[in-house]
Backbone as a printed PyTorch tensor [residue, N CA C, xyz], in Angstrom:
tensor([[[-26.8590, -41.4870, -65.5650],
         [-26.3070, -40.4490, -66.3710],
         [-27.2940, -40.0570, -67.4650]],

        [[-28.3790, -40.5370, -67.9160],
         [-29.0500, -40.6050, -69.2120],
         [-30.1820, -39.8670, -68.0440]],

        [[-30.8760, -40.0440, -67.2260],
         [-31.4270, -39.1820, -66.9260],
         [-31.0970, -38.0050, -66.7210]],

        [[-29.9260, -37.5950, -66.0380],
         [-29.1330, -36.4930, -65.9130],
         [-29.2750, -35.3740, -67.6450]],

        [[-28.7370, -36.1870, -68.1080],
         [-28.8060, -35.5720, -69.5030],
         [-30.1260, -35.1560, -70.3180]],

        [[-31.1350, -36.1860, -69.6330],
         [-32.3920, -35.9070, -70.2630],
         [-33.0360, -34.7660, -69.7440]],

        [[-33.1320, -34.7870, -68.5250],
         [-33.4380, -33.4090, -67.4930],
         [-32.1790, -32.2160, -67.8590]],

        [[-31.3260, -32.2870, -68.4910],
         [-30.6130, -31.1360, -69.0370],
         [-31.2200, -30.8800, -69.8680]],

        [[-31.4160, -31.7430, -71.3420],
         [-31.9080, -31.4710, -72.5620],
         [-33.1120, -30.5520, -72.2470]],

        [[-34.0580, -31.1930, -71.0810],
         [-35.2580, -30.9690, -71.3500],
         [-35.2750, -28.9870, -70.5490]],

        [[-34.0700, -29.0370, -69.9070],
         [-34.2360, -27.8940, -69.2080],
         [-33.7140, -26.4100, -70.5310]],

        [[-32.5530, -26.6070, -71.2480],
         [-32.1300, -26.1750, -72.1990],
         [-33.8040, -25.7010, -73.0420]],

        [[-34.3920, -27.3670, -73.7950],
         [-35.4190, -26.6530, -74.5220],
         [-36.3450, -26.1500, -74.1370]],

        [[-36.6630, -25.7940, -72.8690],
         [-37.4810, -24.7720, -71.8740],
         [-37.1710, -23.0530, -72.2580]],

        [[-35.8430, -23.6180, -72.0780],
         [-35.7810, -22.0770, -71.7770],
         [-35.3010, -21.3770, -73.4180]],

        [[-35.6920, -22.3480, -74.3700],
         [-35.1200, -21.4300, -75.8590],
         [-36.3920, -21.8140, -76.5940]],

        [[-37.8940, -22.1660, -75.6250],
         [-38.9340, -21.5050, -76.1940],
         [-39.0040, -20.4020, -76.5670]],

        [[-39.8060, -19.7540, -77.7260],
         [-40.7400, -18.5960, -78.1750],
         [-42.0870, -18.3520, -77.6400]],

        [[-42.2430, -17.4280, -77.2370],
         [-43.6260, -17.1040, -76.7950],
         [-44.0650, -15.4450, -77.3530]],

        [[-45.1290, -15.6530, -77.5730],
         [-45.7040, -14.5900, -78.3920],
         [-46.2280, -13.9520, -77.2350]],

        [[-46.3270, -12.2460, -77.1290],
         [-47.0410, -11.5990, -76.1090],
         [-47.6090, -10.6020, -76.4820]],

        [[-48.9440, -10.4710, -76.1170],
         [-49.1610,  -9.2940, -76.3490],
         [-50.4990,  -8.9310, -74.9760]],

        [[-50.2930,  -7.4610, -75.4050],
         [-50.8320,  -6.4830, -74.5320],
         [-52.4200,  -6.2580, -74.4050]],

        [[-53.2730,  -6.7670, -75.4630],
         [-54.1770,  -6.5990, -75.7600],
         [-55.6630,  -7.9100, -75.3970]],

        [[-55.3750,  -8.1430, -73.7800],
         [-55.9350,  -9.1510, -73.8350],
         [-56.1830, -10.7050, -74.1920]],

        [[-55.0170, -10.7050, -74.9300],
         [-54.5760, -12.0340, -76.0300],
         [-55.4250, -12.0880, -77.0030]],

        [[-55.7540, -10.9840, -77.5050],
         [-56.5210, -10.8840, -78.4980],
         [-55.2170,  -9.8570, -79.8120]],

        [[-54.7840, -10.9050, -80.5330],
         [-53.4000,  -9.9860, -81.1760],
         [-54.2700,  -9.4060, -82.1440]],

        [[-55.3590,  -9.1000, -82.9890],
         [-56.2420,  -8.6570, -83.8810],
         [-56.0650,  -7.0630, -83.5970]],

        [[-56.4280,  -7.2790, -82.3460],
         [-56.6080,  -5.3820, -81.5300],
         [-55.1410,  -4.6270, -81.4060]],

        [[-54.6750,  -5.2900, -80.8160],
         [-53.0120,  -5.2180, -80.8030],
         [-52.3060,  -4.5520, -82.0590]],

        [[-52.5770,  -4.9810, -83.2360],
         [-52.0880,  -4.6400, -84.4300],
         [-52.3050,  -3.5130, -84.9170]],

        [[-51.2250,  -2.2540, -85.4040],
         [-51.0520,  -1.5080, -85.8870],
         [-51.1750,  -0.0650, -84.7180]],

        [[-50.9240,  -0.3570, -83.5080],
         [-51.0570,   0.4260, -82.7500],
         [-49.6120,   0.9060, -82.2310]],

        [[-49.4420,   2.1950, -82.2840],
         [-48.4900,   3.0140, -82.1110],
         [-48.2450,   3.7330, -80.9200]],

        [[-47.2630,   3.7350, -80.3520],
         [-46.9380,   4.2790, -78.9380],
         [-45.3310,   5.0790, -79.1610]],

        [[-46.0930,   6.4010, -78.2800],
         [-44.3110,   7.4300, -78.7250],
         [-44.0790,   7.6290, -76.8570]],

        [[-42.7370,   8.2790, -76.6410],
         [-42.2510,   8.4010, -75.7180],
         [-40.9160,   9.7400, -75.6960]],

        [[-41.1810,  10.3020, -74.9280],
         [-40.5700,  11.5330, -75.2250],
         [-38.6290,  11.0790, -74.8090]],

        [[-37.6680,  11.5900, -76.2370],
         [-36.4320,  11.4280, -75.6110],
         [-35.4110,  12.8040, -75.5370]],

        [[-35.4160,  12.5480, -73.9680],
         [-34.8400,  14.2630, -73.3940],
         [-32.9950,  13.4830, -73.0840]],

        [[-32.1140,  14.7030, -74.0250],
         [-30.9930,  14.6620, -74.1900],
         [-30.2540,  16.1690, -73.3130]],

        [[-29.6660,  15.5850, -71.8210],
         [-28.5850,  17.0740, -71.4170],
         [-27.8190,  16.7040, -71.8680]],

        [[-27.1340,  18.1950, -72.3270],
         [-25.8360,  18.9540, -72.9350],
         [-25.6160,  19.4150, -71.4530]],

        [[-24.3690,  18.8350, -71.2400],
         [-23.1080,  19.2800, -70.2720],
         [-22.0800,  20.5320, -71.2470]],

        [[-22.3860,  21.6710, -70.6220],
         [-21.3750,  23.0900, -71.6620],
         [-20.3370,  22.9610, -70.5810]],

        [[-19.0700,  22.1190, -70.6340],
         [-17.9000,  22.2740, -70.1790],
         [-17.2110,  23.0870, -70.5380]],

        [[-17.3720,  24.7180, -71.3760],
         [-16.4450,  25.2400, -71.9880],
         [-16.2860,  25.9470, -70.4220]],

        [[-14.9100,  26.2920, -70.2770],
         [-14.1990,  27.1510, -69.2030],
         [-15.1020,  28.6770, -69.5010]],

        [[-15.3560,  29.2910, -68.4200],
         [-15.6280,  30.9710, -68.3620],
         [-13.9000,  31.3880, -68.0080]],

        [[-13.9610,  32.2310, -68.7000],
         [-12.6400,  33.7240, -68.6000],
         [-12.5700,  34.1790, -68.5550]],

        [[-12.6340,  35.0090, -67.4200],
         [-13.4230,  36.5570, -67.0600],
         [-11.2780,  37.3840, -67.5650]],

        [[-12.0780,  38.3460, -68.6170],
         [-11.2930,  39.3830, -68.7450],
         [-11.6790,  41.3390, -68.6980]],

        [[-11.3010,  41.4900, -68.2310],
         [-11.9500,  43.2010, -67.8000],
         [-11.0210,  44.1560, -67.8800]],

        [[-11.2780,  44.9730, -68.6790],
         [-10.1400,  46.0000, -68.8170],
         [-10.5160,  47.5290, -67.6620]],

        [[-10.2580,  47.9740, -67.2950],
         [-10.4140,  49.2940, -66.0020],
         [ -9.3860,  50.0610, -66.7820]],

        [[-10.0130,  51.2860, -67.4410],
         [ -9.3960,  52.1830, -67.9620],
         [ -9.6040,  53.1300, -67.1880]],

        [[ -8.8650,  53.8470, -65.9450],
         [ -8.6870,  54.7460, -64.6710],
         [ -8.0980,  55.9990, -65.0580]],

        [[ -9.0260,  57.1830, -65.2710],
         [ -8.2900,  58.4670, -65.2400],
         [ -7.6610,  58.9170, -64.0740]],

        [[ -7.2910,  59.9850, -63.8340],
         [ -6.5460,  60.7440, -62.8070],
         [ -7.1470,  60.4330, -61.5020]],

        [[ -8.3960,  61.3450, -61.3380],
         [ -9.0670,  61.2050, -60.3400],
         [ -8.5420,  62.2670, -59.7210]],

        [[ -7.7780,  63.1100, -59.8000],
         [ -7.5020,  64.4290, -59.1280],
         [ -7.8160,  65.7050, -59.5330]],

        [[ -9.0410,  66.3010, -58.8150],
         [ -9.7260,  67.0940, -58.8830],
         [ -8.9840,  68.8560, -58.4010]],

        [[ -9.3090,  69.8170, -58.3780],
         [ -8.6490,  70.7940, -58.1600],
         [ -9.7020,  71.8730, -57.4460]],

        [[ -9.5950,  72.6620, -56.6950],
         [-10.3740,  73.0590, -55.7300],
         [ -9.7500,  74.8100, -55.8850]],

        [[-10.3970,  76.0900, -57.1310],
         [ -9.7110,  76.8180, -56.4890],
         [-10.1940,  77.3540, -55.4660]],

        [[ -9.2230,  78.2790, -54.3460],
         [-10.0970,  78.9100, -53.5140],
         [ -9.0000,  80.3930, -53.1790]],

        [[-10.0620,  81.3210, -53.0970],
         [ -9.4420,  82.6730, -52.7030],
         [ -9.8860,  83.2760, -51.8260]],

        [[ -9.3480,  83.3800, -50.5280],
         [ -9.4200,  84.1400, -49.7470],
         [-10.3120,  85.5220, -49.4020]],

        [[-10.0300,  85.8390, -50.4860],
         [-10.8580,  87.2190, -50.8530],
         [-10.0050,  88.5880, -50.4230]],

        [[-10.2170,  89.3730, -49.9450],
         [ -9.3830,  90.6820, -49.9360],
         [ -9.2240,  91.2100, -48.2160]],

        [[ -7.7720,  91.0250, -48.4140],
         [ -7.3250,  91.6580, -46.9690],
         [ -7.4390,  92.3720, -46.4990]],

        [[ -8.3800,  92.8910, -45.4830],
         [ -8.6680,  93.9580, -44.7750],
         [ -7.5190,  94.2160, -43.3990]],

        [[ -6.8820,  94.8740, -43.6730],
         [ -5.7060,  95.2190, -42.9290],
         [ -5.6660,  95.8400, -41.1990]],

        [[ -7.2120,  96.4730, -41.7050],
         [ -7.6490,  97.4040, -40.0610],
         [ -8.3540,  96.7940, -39.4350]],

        [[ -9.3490,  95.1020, -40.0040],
         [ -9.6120,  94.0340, -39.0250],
         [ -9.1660,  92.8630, -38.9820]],

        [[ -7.7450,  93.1270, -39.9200],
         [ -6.9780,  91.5510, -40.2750],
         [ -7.7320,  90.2480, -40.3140]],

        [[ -8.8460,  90.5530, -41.4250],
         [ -9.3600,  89.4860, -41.7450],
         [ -9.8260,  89.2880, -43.1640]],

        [[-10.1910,  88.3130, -43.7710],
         [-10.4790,  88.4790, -45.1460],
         [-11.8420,  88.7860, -45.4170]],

        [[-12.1750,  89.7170, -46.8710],
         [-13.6160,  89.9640, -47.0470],
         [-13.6100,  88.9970, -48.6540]],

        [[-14.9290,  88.6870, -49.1220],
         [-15.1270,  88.1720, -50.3950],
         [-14.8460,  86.8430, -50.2850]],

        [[-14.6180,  85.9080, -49.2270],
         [-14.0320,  84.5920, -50.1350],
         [-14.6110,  83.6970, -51.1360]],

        [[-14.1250,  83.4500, -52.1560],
         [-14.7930,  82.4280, -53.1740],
         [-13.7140,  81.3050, -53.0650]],

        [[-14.9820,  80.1890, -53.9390],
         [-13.9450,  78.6450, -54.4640],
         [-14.7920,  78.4180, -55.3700]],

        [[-14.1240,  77.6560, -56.0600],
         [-14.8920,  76.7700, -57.2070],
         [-14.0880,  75.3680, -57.4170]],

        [[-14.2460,  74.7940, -57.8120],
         [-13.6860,  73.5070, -58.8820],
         [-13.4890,  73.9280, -60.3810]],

        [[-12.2690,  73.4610, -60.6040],
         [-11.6860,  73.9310, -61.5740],
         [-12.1840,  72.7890, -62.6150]],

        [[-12.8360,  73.3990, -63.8480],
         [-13.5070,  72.7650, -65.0860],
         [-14.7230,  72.6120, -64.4050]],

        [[-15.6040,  72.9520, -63.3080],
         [-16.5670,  72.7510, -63.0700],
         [-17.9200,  72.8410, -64.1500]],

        [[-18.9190,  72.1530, -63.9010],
         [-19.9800,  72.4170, -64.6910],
         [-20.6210,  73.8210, -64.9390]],

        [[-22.2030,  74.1680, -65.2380],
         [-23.0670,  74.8450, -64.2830],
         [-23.7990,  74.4200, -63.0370]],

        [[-23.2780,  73.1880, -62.6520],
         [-24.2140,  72.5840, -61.6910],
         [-23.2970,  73.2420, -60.4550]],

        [[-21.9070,  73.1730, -60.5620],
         [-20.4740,  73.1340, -59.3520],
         [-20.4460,  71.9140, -59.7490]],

        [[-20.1150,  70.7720, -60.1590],
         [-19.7960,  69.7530, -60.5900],
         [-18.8250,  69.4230, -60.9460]],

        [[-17.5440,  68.8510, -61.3320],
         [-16.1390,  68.1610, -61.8400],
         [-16.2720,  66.9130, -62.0790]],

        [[-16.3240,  66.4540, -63.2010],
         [-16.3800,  64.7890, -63.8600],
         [-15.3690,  64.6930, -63.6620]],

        [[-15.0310,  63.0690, -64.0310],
         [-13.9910,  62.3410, -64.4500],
         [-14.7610,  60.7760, -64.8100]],

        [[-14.5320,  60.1270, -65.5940],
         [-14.9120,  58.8050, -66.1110],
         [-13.8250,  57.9550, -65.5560]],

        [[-14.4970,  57.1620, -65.4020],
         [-13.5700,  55.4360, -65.5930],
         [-14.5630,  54.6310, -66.6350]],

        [[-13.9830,  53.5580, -67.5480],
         [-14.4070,  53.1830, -68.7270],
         [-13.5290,  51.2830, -68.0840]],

        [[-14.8340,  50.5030, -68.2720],
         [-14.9620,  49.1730, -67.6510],
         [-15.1460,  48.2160, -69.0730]],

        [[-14.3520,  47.3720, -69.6570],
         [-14.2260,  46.9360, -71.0670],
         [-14.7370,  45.4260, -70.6620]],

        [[-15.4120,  44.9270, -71.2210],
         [-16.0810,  43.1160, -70.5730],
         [-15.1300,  42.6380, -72.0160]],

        [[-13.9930,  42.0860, -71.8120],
         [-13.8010,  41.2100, -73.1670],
         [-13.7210,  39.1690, -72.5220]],

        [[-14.7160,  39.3890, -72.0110],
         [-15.0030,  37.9550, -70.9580],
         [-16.0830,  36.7410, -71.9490]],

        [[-15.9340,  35.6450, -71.9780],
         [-16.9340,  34.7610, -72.6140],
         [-17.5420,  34.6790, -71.5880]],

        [[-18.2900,  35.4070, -70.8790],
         [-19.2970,  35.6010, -69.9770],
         [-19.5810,  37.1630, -69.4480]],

        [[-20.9690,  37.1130, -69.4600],
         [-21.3470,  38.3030, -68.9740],
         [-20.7390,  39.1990, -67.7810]],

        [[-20.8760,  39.7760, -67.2880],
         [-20.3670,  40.5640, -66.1510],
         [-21.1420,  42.0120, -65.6480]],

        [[-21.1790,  42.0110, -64.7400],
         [-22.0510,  43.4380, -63.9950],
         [-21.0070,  44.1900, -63.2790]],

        [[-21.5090,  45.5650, -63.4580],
         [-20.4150,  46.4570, -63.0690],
         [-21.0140,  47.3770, -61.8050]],

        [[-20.5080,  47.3850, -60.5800],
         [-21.0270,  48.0820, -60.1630],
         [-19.9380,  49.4440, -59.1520]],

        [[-20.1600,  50.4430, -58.9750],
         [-19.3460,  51.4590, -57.8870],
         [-19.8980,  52.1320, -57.1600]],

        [[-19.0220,  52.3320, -56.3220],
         [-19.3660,  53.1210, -54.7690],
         [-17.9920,  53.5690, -54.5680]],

        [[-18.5990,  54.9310, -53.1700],
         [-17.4980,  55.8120, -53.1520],
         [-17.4800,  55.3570, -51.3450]],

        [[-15.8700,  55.5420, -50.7230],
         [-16.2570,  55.6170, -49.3540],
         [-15.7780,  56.6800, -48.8540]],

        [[-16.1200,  57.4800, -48.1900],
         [-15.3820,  58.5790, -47.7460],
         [-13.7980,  58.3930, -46.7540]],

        [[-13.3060,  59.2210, -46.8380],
         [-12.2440,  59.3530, -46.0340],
         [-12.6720,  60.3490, -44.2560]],

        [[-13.7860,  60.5550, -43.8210],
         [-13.6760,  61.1270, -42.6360],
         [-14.6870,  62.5120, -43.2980]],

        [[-15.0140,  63.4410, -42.6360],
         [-15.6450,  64.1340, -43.0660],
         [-14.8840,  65.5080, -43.4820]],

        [[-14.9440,  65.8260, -44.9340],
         [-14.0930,  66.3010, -45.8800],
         [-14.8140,  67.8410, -46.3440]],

        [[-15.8030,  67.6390, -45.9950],
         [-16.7960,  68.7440, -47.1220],
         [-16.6570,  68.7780, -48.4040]],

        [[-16.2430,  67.5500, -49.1580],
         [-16.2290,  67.2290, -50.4470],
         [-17.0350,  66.0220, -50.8600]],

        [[-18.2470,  66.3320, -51.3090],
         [-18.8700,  65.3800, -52.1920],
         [-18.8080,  64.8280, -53.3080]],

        [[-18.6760,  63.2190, -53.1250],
         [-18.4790,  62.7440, -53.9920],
         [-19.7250,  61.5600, -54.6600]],

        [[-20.1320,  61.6980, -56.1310],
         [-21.3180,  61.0000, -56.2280],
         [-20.2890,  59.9570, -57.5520]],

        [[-20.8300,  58.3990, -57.1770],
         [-20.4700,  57.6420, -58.6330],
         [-22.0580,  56.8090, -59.2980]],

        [[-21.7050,  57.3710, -60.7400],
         [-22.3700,  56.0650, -61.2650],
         [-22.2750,  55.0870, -62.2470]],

        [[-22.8890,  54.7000, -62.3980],
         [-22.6350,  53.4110, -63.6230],
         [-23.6340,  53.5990, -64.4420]],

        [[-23.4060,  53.7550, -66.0520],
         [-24.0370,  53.5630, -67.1450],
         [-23.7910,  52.4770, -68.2000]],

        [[-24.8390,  51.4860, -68.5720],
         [-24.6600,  50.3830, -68.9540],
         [-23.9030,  49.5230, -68.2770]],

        [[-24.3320,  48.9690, -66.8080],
         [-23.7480,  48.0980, -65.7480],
         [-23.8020,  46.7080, -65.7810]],

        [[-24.8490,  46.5860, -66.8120],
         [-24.9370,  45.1940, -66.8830],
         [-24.4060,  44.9090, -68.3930]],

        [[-22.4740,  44.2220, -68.3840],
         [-21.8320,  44.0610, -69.7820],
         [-22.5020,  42.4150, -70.3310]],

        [[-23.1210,  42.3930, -71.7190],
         [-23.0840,  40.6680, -72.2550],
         [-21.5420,  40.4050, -72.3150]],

        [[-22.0770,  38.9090, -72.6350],
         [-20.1710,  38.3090, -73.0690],
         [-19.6000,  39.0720, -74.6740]],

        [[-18.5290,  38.6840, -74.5000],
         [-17.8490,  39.2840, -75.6820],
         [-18.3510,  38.1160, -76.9140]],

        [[-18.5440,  36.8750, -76.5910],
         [-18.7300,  35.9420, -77.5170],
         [-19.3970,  36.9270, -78.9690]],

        [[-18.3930,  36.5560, -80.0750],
         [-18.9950,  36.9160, -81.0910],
         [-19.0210,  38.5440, -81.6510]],

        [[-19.0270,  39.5110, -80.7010],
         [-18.6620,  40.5500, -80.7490],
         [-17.5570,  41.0890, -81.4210]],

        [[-17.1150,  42.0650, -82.6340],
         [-16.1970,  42.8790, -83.2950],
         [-15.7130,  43.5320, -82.2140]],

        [[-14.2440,  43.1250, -81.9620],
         [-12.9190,  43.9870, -81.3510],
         [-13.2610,  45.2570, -81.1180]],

        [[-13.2530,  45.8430, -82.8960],
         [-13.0700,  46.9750, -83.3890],
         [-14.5140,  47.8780, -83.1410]],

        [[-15.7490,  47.1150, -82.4310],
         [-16.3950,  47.9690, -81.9020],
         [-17.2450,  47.2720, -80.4760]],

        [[-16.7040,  48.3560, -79.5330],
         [-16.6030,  47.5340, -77.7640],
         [-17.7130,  48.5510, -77.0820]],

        [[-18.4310,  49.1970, -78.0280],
         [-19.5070,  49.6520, -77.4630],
         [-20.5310,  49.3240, -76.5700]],

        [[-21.2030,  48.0980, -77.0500],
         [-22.1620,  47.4580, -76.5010],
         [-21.2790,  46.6910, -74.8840]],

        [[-20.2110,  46.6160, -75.0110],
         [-19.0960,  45.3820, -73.9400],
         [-18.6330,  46.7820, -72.6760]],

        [[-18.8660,  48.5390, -73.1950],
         [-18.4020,  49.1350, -72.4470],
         [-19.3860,  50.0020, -71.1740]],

        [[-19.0690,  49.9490, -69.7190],
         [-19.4600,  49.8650, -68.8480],
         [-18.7540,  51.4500, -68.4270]],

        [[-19.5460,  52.6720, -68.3320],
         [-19.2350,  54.1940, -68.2530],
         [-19.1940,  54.5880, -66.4960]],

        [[-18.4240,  54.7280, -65.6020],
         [-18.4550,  55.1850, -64.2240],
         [-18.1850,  56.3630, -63.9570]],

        [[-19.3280,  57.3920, -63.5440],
         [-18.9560,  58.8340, -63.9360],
         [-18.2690,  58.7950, -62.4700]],

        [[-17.6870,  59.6790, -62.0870],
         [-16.8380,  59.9890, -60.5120],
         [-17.3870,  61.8280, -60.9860]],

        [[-18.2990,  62.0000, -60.0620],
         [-18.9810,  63.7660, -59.4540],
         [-18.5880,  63.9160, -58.4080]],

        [[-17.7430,  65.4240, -58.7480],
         [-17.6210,  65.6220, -57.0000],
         [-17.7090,  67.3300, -56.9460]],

        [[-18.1810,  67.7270, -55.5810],
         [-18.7760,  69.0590, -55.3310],
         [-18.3630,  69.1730, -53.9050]],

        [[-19.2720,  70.0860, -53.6140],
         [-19.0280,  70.6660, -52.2340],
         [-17.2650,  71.5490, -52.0550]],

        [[-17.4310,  72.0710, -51.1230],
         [-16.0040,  72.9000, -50.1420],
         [-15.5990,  72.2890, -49.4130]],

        [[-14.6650,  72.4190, -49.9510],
         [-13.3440,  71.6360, -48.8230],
         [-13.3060,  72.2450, -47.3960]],

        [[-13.2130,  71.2270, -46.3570],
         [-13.0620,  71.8490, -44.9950],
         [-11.5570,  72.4500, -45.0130]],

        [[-10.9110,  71.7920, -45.4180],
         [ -9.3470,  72.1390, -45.1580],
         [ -9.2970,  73.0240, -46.5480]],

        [[ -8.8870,  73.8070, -46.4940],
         [ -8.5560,  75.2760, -47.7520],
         [ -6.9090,  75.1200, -48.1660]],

        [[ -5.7190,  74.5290, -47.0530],
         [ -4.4370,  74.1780, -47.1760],
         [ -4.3550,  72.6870, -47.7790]],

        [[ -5.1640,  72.1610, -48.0060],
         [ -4.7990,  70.6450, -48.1910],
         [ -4.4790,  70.7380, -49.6790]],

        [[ -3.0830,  70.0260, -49.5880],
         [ -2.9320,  69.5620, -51.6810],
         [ -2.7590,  67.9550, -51.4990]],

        [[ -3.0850,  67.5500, -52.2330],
         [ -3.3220,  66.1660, -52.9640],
         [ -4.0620,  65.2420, -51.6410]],

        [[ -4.4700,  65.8650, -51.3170],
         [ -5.6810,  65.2750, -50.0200],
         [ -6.6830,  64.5010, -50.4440]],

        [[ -5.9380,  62.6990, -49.9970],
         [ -7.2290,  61.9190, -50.3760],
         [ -8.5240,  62.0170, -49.4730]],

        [[ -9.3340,  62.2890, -50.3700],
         [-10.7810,  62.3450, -49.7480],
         [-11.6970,  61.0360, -49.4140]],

        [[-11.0960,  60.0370, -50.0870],
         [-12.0090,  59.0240, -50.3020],
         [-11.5630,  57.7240, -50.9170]],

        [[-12.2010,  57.0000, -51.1320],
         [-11.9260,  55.8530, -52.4490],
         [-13.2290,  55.4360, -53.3670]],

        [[-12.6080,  55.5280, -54.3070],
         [-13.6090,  54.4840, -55.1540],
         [-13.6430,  52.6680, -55.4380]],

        [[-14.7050,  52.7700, -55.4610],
         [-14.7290,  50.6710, -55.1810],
         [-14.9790,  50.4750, -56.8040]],

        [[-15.0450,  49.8740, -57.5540],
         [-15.3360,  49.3080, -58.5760],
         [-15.3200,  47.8160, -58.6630]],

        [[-17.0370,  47.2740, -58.5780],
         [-16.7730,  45.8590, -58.5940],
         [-17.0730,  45.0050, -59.6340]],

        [[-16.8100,  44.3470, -59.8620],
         [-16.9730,  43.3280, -61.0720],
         [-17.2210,  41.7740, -60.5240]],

        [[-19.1450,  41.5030, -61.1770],
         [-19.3140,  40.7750, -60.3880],
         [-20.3520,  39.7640, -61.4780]]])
């Protein structure tokens, strides 16, 4: 038993030696006062939720087409003169209408539109987007949504094939938010 114990003791004060180390050859003289840095890189996990909110402020979208016949000629029963226009037209033949795209999102958002036709109409329709690419609302005044607002003009021209058609959808508009 006394050996047992002695070969414990002796194993214990083995292992709760001190030993000095150094890097420098075992020369601790050189070793001394020497400085070593190491770069410490910290990720940030941004768990905040995105909330996409978008307001689509949609006018009418119904355009008006006048058209007149022109003047009845009775002795070849047919019409002379016909005109049309679009009613509020430009100087171009043109008829606006806006749609107005509001980003009140803690994240950015892109706006984009397209038109598809309905079959072939003889009514042209052109869309675009001004200021398509909205920032987030983060931080932004309510009370001015300028910079957050996304402008979709809806142009449309051309003659109608059909001269009888009322409230004749021509088309659709896509508006995407992406």
């Amino acid at each position: 038993m006394k050996k047992l114990l002695a070969i414990l003791l002796a194993v214990v004060m083995t292992c709760t030696l001190v030993f000095s180390v150094s890097a420098a050859d075992g020369d601790t003289s050189t070793a001394a006062g020497q400085n070593d840095s190491h770069e410490v890189k910290v990720t940030v996990n941004d768990e905040t939720e995105i909330v996409y909110n978008v307001d689509i402020q949609w006018t009418g979208l119904s355009f008006t087409y006048n058209y007149d016949k022109g003047d009845w000629q009775s002795d070849s029963h047919t019409y002379e003169n016909e005109s049309g226009a679009w009613a509020g037209a430009a100087l171009d033949g043109k008829v606006t209408e806006t749609i107005k795209v509001i980003n009140h999102s803690n994240a950015p958002v892109t706006v984009t539109g397209a038109y598809a036709a309905n079959g072939s109409t003889g009514v042209t329709v052109e869309v675009t987007v001004a200021n398509g690419s909205l920032p987030t609302a983060e931080d932004v005044d309510p009370g001015n949504l300028s910079s957050l607002t996304a402008t979709v003009t809806v142009a449309v021209s051309g003659e109608p094939t059909d001269k009888t058609a009322n409230n004749a959808v021509v088309g659709n508009i896509n508006i995407t938010i992406g």
